[in-house]
N, C-alpha and C positions, 0 to 999 in steps of 0.2 A: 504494500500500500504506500504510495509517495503520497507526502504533502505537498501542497505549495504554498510560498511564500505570502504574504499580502505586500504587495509590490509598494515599493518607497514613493512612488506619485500617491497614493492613496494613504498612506501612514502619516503623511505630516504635508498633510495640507491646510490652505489657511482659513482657519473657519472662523475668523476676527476675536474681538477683544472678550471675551468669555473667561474669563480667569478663575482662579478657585481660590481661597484665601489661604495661604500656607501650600506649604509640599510637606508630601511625608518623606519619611525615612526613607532610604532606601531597601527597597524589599528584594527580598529571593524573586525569581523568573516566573512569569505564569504564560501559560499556554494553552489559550483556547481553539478551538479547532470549529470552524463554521462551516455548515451545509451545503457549502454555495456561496463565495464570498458577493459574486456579480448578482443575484439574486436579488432582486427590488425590495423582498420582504427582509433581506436579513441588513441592509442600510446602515441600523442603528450600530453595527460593528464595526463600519467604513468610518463612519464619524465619531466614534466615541475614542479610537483611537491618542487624538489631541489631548483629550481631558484627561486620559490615563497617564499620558508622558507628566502633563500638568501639576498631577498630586503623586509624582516621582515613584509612579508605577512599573516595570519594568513586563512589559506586559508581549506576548508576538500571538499574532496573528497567524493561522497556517488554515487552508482550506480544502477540506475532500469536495466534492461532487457532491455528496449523498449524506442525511443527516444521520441515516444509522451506521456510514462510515466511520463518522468524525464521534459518535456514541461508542461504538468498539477501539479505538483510540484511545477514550477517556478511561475503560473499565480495564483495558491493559497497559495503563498510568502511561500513557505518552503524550496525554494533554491533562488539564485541570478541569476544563470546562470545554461544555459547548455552547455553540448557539446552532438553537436548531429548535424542533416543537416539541411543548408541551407533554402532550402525548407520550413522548418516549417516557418521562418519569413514572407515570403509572404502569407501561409494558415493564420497564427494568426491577419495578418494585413486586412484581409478579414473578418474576426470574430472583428476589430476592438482594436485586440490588437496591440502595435506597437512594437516589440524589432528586437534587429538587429546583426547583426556576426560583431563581431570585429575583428578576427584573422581566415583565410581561412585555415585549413591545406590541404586539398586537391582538385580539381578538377577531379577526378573520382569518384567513388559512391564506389566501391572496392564491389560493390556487383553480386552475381552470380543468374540467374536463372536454377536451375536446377530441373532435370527432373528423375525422379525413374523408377531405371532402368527396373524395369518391365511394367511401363510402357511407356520406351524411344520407341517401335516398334510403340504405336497409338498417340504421344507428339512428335512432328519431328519440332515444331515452335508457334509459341502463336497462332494463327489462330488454333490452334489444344485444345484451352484452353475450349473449351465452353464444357459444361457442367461435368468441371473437381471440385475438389478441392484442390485448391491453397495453399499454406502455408505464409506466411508474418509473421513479427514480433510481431504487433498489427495493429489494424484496425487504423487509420490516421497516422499511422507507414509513413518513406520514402521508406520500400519497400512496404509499400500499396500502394503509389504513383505512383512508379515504373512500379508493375505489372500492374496496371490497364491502366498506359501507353501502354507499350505494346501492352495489349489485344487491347485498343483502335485503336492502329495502324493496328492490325490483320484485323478491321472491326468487335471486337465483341462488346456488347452492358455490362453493367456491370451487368446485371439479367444473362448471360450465363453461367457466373459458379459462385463458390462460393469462398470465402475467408474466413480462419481457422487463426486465431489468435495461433500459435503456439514459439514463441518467439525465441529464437538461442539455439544455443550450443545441449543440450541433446536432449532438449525439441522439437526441430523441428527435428533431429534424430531421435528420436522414433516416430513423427509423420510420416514419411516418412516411416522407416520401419511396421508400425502397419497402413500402406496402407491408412491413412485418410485425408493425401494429395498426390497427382498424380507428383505434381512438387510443386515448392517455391523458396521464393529469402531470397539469405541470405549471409553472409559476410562469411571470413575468421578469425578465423581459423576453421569453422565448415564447409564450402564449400569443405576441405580437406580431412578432416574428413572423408565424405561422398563417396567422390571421389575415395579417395585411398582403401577405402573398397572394390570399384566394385556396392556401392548399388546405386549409382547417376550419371547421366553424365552431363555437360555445358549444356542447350541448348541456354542462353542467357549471353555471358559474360563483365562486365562492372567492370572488374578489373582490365584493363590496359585503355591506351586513345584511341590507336586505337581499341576498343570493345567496349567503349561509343560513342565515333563516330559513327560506326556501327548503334547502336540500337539507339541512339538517336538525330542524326544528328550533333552534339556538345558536347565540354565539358561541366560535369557539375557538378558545386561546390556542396561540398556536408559536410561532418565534418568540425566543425566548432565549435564557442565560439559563442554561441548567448544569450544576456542579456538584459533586455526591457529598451529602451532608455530612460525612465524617469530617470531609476538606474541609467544610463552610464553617464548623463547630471550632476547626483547629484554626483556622484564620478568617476569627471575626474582621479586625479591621482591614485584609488587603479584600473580602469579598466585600463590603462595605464600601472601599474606593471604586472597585468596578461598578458597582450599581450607580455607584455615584456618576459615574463617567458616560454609562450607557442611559439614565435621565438625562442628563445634560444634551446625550445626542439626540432623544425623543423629544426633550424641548426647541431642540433644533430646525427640527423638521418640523414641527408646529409652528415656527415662526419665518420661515424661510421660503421662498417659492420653489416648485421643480425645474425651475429656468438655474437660478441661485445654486441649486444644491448638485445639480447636473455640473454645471460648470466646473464644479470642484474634483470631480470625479476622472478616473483615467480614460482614454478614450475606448479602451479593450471593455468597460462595461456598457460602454453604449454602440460602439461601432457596430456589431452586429447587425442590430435592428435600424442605427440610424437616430441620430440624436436628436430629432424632432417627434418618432414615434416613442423614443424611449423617454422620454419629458414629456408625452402624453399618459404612457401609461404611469409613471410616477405621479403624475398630478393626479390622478384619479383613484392612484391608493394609500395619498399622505392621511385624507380625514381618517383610514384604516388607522394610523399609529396611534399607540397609547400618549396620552400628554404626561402620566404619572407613573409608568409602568406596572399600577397594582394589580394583581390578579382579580378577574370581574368576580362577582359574588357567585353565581351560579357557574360560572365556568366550567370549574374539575369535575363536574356529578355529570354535565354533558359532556367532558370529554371521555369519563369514565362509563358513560351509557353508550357510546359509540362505542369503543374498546370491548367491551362484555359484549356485544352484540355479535363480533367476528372471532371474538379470543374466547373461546368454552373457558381456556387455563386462568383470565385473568374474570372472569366473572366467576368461577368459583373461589379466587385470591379472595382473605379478609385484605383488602385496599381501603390504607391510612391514607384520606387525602391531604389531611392536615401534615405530612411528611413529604407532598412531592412538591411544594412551593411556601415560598414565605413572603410576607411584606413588611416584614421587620425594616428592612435597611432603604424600601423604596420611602419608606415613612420617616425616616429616620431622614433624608433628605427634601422633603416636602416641610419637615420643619426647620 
């Protein structure tokens, strides 16, 4: 498994006069491992960066593709933390691992299921999923979650089609055009991508709140900072600087436009799609971001009824939800 780096244009760019009062100490290394660093939803890791060097964090960056890559990284101690979803804390807590979201950035998933367009005529809805093949990120991926959600709700069984690990960006592009999956769920800015070609349309969208609603009865937390609470116990104040760091970048984005915040960014996150579609699709899922990062109130019970609904193993789990997040330290910075 290679990591990669988060590239020095993106690590200290200038995001103006924002200062923190005081630096700390100097801390041992921390190393979080994100999902997808180009990834729209996961932003708040691109910008929080600055705040971290700020309160004399000593913090890197490293990103897999796939959020249950950069989770098997964490639980064979080659990072601290991830950013990635929600969700994962209650599967791992099922598996008997415990770690937990310290810092919420958003309650929507920001994720799209779509459908290829040749075959949008016989794919009109998930009930139309069976004996298709599917695209996702990685297999215990949260859009493995997702889709299997779904089908489940359609009334399909998970023997009825198949699931293709084919990850974001190019790589689920080309699968979609080289016809080897039928539809897939995938974020932006590849959702656009796709989109704006003519070769994909929506069929399932969960990149605003009212479209989570929709497909899944409720908001639901999703990108996040999740770190295993033995870590978090052992160092209250450096996981208290990161939270601090990654508010700061959710206040960010709340006060900044996607004209602004695009600019700041390297061109490898928008090239792709083109930096006019991609400042489109970021303005449309800034009001997504948390302003506070706290976990919503009903959040975990629907991320946890999702999960029981595909996982037999984690609905027969006693599942502590009060163990897979805290807002001890997002509160601890709102005062």
């Amino acid at each position: 498994m290679s990591m990669r780096r988060l590239g020095t244009a993106a690590a200290a760019f200038a995001l103006g006069a924002c200062m923190f009062a005081g630096r700390a100490d100097a801390s041992e290394k921390i190393t979080i491992m994100v999902g997808g660093i180009d990834k729209i939803i996961y932003l708040p890791a691109v910008l929080a960066q600055r705040y971290f060097e700020q309160q004399g964090l000593d913090v890197e960056i490293v990103t897999e593709s796939a959020g249950v890559d950069a989770e098997d990284e964490m639980i064979a101690g080659g990072v601290q933390g991830v950013v990635g979803f929600y969700d994962h804390t209650i599967d791992l807590q099922a598996k008997g691992i415990e770690v937990e979201s310290l810092v919420q950035f958003s309650d929507v998933p920001g994720e799209a299921m779509l459908v290829s367009s040749k075959a949008a005529a016989t794919i009109r809805s998930p009930a139309d999923f069976k004996g298709q093949s599917l695209g996702v990120t990685s297999l215990g991926s949260s859009t493995d979650f997702l889709t299997e959600y779904l089908a489940a709700q359609a009334g399909l069984d998970h023997d009825d089609y198949r699931l293709q690990a084919v990850d974001a960006g190019t790589t689920f592009i080309d699968a979609m055009r080289g016809n080897r999956i039928a539809a897939g769920m995938t974020t932006e800015p590849t959702a656009s991508r796709l989109i704006s070609s003519g070769q994909a349309q929506v069929l399932v969208d969960m990149r605003s709140a009212d479209g989570v609603r929709s497909a899944l009865g409720a908001l639901y937390p999703s990108s996040c900072l999740y770190m295993p609470n033995s870590w978090v116990n052992a160092h209250r104040r450096e996981a208290a600087q990161l939270v601090k760091g990654f508010v700061m970048a959710l206040r960010y984005l709340h006060t900044h436009s996607a004209e602004q915040i695009a600019a700041l960014l390297p061109r490898s996150y928008y090239e792709p799609v083109g930096k006019a579609l991609y400042v489109k699709a970021l303005d449309a899922y800034l009001p997504s971001f948390s302003g506070d990062g706290r976990m919503p109130a009903d959040g975990p019970q629907t991320v946890l009824r999702v999960l029981s609904t595909i996982r037999p193993e984690i609905k027969k789990a006693n599942i502590d939800l009060t163990k897979t997040y805290t807002d001890i330290f997002v509160d601890k910075v709102a005062k």
